[in-house]
LOGU-784416 format. One line per field, with one value per residue (C-alpha): x negated, y, z negated; residue in one letter. Coordinates in Angstrom, 3 decimals, m for minus. Example, Ala and Ser with C-alpha at 12.3 -4.5 7.8 and 13.67 -1.06 7.14 Angstrom:
// residues 2
x	m12.300/m13.670
y	m4.500/m1.060
z	m7.800/m7.140
miza	a/s
***
This chain:
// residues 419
x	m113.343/m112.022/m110.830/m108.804/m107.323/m105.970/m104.785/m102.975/m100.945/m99.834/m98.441/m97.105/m95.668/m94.069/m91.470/m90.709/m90.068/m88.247/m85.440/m85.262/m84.739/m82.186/m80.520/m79.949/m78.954/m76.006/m74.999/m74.562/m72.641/m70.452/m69.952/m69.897/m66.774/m65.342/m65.364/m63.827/m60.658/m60.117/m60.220/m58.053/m55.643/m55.137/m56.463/m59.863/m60.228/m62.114/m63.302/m62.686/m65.168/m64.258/m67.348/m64.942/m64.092/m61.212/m57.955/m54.807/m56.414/m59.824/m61.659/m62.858/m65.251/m64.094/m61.215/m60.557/m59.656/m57.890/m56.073/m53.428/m54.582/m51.496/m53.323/m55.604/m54.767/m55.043/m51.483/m52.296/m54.737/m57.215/m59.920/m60.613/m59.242/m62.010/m61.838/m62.322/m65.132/m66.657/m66.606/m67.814/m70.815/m71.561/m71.793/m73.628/m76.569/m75.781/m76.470/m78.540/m77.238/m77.029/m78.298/m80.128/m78.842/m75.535/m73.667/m74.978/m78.916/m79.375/m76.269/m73.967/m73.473/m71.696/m69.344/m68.471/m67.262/m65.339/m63.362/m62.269/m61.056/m59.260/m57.593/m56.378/m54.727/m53.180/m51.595/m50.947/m52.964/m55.916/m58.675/m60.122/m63.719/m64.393/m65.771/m67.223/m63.686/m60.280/m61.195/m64.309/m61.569/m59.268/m62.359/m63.551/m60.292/m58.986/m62.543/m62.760/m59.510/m57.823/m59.503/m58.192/m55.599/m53.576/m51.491/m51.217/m48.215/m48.919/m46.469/m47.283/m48.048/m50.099/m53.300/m56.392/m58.187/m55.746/m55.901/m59.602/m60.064/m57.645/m59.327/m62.188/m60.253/m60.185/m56.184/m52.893/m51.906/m48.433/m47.490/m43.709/m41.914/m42.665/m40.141/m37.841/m37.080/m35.131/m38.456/m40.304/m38.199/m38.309/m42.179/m42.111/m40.262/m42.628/m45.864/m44.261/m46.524/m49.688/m51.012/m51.457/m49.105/m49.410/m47.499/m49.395/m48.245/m49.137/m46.485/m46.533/m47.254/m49.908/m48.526/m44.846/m44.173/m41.941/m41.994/m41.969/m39.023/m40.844/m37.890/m37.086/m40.358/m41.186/m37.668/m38.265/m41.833/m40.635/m38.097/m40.861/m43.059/m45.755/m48.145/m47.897/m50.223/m49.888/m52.406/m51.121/m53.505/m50.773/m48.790/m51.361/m50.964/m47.629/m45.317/m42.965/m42.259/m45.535/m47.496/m48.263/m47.007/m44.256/m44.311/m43.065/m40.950/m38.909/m39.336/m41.201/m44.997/m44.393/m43.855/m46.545/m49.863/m52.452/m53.152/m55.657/m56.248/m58.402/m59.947/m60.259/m56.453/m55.329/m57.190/m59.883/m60.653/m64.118/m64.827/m64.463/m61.865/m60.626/m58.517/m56.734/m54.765/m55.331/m58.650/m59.809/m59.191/m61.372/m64.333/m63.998/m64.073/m67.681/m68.698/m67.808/m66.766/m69.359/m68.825/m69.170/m72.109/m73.917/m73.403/m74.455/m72.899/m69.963/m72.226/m71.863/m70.143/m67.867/m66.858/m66.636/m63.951/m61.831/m62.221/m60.779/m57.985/m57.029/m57.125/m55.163/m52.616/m51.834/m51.688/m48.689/m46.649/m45.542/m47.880/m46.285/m42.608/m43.870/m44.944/m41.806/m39.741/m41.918/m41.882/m37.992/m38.109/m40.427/m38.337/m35.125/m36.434/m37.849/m34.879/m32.883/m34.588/m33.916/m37.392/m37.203/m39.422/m40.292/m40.102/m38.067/m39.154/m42.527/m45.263/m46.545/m43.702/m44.520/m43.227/m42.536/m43.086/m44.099/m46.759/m50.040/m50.904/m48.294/m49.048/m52.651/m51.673/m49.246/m51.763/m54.263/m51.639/m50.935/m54.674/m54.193/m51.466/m53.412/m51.947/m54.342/m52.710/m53.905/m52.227/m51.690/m51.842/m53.177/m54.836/m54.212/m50.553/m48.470/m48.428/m45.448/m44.844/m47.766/m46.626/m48.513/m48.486/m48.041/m48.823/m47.603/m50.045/m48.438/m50.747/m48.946/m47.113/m43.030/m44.733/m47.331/m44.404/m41.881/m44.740/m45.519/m41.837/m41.703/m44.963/m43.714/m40.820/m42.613/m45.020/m42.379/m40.239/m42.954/m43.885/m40.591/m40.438/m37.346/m34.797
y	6.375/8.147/4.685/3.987/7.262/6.554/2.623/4.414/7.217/4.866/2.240/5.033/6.101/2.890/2.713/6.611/5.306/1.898/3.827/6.338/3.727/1.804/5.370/5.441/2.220/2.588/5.980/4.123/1.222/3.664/5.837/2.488/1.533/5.043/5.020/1.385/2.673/5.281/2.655/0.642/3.150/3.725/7.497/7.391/10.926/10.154/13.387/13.676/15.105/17.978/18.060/21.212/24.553/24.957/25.628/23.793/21.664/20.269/17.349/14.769/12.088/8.643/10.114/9.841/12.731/15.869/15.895/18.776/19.657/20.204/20.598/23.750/26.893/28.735/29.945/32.976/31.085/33.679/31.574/31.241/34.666/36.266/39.348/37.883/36.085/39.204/41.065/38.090/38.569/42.411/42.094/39.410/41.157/44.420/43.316/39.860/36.702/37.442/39.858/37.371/38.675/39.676/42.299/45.041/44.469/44.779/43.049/45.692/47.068/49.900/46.597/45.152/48.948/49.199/45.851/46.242/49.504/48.185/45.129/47.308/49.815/46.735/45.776/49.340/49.064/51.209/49.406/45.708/43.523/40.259/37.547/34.251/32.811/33.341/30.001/32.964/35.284/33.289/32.355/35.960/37.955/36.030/36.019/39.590/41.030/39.095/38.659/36.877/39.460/38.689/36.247/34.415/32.598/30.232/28.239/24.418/23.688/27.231/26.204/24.205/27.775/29.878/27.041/26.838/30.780/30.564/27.902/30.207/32.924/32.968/34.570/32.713/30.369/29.382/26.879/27.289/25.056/25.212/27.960/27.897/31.205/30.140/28.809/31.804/33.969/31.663/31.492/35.276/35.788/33.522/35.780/38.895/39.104/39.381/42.576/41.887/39.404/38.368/35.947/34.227/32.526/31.204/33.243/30.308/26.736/24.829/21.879/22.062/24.895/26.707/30.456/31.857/33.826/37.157/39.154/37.963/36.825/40.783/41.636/39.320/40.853/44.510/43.172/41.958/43.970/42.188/42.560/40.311/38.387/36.596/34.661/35.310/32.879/30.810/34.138/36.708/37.442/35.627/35.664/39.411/41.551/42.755/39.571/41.306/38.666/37.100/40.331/42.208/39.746/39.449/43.538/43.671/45.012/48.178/45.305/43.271/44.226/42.176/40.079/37.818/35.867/35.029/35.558/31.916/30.762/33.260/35.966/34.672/31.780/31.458/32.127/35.045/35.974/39.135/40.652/43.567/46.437/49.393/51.131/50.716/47.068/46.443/48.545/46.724/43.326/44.894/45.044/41.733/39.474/36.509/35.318/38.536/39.294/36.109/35.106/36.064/38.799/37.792/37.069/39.892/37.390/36.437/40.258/41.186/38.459/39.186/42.837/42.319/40.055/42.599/45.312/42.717/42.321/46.232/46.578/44.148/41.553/39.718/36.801/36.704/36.629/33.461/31.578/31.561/30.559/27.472/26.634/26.825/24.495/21.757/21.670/21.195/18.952/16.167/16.594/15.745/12.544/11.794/12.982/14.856/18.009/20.077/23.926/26.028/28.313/28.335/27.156/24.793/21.219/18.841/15.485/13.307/9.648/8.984/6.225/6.814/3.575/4.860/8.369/7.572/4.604/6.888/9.588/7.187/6.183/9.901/10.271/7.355/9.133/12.360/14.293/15.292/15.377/14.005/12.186/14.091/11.654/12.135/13.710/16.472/15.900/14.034/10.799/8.972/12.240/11.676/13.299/14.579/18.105/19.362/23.170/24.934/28.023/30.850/28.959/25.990/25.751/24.116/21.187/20.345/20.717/18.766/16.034/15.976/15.444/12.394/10.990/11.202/9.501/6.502/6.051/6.504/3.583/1.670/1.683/1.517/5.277/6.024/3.427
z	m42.569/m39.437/m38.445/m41.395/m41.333/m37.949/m39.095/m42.196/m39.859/m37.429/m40.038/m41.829/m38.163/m37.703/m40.241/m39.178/m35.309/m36.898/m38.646/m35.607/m33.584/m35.300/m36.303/m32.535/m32.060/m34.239/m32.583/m29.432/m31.283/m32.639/m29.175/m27.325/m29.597/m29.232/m25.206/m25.321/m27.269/m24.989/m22.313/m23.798/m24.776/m20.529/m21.879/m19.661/m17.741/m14.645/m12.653/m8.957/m7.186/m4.501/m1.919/m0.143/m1.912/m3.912/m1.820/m0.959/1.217/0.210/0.675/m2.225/m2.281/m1.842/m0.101/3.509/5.405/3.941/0.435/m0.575/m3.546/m6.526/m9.918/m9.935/m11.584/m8.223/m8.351/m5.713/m3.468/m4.208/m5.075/m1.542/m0.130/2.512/0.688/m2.763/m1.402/m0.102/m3.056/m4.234/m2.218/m2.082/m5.969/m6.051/m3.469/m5.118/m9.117/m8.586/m9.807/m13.988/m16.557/m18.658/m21.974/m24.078/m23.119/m26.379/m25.621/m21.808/m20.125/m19.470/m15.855/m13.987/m12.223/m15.666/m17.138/m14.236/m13.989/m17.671/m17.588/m14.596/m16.606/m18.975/m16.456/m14.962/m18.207/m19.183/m21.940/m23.706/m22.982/m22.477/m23.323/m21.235/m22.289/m20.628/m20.584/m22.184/m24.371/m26.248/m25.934/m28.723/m30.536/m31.082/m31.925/m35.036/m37.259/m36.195/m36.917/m39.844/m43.383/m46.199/m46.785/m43.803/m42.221/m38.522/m37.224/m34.542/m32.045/m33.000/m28.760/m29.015/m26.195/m27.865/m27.822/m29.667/m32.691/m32.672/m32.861/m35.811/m37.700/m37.441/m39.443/m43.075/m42.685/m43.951/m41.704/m40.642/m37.814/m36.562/m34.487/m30.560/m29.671/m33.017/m33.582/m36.936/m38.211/m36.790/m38.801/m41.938/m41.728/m41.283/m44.099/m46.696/m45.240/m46.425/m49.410/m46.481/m45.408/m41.907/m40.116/m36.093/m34.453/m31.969/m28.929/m25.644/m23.021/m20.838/m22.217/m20.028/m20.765/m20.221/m18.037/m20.741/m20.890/m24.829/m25.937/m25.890/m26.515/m29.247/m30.695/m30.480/m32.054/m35.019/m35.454/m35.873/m37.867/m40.406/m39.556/m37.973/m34.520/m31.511/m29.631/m26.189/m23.905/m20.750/m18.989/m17.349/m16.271/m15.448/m11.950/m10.811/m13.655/m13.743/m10.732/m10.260/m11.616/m14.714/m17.121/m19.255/m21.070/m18.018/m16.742/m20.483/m20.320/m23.703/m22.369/m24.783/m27.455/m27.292/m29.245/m27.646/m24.539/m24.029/m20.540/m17.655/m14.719/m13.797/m12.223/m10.699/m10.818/m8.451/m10.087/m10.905/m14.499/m17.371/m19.869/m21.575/m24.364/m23.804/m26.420/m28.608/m28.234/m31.803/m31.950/m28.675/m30.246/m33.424/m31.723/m29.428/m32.866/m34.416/m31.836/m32.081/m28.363/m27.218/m28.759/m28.485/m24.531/m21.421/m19.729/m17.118/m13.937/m11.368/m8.125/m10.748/m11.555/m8.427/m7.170/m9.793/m9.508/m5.846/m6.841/m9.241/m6.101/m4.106/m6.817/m7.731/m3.783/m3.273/m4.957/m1.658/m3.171/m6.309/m4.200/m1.924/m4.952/m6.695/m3.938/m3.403/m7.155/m6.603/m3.833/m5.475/m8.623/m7.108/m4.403/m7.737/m9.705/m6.924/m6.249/m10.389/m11.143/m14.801/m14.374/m17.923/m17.959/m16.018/m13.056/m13.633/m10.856/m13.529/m12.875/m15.623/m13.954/m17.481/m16.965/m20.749/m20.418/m20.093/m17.702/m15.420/m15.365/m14.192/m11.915/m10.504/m9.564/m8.486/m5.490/m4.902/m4.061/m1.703/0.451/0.544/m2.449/m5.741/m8.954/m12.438/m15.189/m18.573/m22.027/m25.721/m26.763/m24.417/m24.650/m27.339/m27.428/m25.384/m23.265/m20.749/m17.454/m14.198/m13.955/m10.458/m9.679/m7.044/m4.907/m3.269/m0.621/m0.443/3.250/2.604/4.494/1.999/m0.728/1.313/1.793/m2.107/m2.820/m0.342/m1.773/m5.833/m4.307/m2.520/m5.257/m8.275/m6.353/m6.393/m10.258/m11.150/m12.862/m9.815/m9.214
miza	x/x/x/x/x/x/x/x/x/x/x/x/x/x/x/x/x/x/x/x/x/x/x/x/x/x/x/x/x/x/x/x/x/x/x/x/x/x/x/x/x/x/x/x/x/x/x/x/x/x/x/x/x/x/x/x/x/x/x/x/x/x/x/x/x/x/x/x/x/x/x/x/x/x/x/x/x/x/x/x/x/x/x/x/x/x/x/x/x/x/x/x/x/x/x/x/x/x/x/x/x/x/x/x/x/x/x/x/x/x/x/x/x/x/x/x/x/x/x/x/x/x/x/x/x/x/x/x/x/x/x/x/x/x/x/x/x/x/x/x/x/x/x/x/x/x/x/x/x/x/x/x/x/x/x/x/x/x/x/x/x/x/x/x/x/x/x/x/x/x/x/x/x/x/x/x/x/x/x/x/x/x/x/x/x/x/x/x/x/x/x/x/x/x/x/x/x/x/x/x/x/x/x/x/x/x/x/x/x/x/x/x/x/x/x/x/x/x/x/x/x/x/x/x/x/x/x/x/x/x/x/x/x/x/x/x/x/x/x/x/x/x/x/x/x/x/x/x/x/x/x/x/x/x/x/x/x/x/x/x/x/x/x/x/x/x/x/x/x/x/x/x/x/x/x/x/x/x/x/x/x/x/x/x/x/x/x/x/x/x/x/x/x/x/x/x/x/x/x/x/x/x/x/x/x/x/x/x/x/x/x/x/x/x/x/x/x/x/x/x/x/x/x/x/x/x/x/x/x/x/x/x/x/x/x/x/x/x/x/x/x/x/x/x/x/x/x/x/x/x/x/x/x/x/x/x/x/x/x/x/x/x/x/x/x/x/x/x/x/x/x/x/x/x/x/x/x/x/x/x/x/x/x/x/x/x/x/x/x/x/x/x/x/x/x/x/x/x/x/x/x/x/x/x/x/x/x/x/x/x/x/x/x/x/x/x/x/x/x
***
């Protein structure tokens, strides 16, 4: 009996591990097929591997010698500073390597206190709550704050993020045109009938370089009587006269209702993220935030860099001065040569080509004469605006600029995208 009770359960097994099996298989047929279109499309993102630490100059594998390095976030340089890196370490001795739990349970610590109620002093605002990264930042404020009662108006080229966390929202949503203040106002008008209404926009776009109108973004919103959000991501730290974002350097910080940005460009760059603005809206979002209250604490290195880049940045803005006048002289230097650069004045320099192919066959040749950049195509950008987006560090020498400029050139020649 014993025998045929072990015949029946693994024939009756079989079938089970049959259909598993070919459940699998067609996963992989339809992944397989997936992966191929990408390739075909000329849309494959390959990942460079840095065996150095992250600076202007680093060293990646497969790559002979030293490579300057024109595509992180690390407008400031501070990544690599010796006193971010300290702090770095003295936290990281002082507090052990993680708290092993969310934040409202056991994961709150004297350095994590501290660093927030120094972002919000920063941005002159009542108080702040990080977050693993600004990307659980834009995920957690729109569930919490807006119900079905209210209304969110979003930039159309607003960051991946910033679209997710409002998809998450059960408020009105309304999409205007990337920087059309006419539609703005039109869209604005229409969500008059809402209780709550926030515009929502990136300050600077990733993508492009372009600075949002704050000023009058913030004059249209007291107009109709609605809030203001900005992620500051690609501004924190650079962007104003003392770094503290496009809402200081458009003079409308008293304006603007909420910030959200990060600590990972330039503000140290390792990891963490943060919204900032009125008191009660931070508790509320301690309360209901589901990123906040379902991951790990910020680890204590982490805090402690971009506590110091903070102290470095409230101590001087000679940085933020060096950075801009390098951005000034990479942008004029390409459009010189009859390269078309996107945004205006901002350390991010869009270099449009338009094909994909060429984008990435273009940076692939850069790599070979010792400069890093990547190609940008769909889906991360439009399609048929695919570009390589240089960025510019306050760390950069004028030699490793000048020798970027004469490398574009070469290489650009030689694909045909310069005459």
């Amino acid at each position: 009996m014993w025998a045929g009770r072990v015949l029946h359960a693994a024939l009756s097994r079989a079938p089970r591990e049959s259909r598993a099996q070919s459940a699998l298989a067609q996963l992989r047929g339809i992944l397989e097929e997936e992966l191929e279109s990408i390739r075909g499309a000329g849309t494959w993102k390959s990942e460079r591997v840095i065996t150095s630490r992250q600076g202007p100059h680093i060293h990646v594998d497969g790559a002979p010698g030293g490579i300057i390095n024109f595509c992180a976030n690390n407008y400031l340089g501070l990544s690599s500073h010796p006193e971010v890196i300290q702090a770095g370490l003295r936290t990281l001795k002082e507090f052990g390597a993680g708290l092993s739990s969310v934040r409202f349970i056991c994961g709150t610590q004297s350095i994590h206190k501290d660093l927030e109620a120094k972002i919000a002093c920063f941005h002159q605002r009542e108080d702040a709550i990080l977050y693993p990264s600004c990307f659980d930042a834009n995920a957690g404020l729109f569930e919490a704050l807006l119900t079905s009662e209210d209304a969110v108006l979003s930039d159309e080229l607003n960051h991946a993020s910033i679209i997710d966390g409002i998809r998450l929202c059960k408020a009105h949503k309304y999409r205007y045109r990337h920087l059309d203040m006419a539609d703005l106002e039109a869209k604005l008008q229409e969500a008059q009938k809402h209780r709550l209404r926030l515009v929502a926009t990136d300050g600077a776009f990733s993508m492009d370089g372009d600075i949002a109108p704050l000023q009058e973004i913030c004059r249209l919103a007291s107009q109709y009587g609605a809030l203001v959000f900005v992620d500051e991501s690609h501004a924190t730290g650079f962007l104003g006269a003392t770094g503290r974002g496009t809402d200081e350097l458009l003079g409308v910080m008293d304006q603007v209702t909420i910030i959200n940005s990060t600590l990972g460009k330039a503000l140290g760059g390792a990891s963490g993220g943060y919204t900032t603005g009125p008191g009660a809206l931070v508790s509320l979002l301690r309360q209901r935030a589901r990123p906040y209250l379902f991951s790990n604490s910020l680890p204590p290195a982490a805090v402690g860099c971009a506590s110091k880049a903070l102290d470095l940045l409230m101590e001087s803005n000679a940085i933020v001065q060096s950075m801009a006048a390098k951005t000034l002289r990479f942008r004029s230097q390409m459009e010189a040569a009859g390269f078309t650069i996107s945004g205006a004045n901002h350390p991010i320099c869009p270099v449009m080509l338009g094909d994909a192919r060429l984008a990435l066959n273009i940076a692939d040749d850069m790599l070979k004469r010792g400069i890093f950049v990547i190609g940008f195509s769909y889906p991360v950008v439009p399609k048929g605006k695919a570009r390589i987006r240089v960025q510019i560090s306050a760390v950069h020498s004028e030699e490793d600029i000048d020798r970027c400029v004469e490398a574009f050139v070469e290489v650009g020649r030689l694909h045909g995208a310069l005459p």
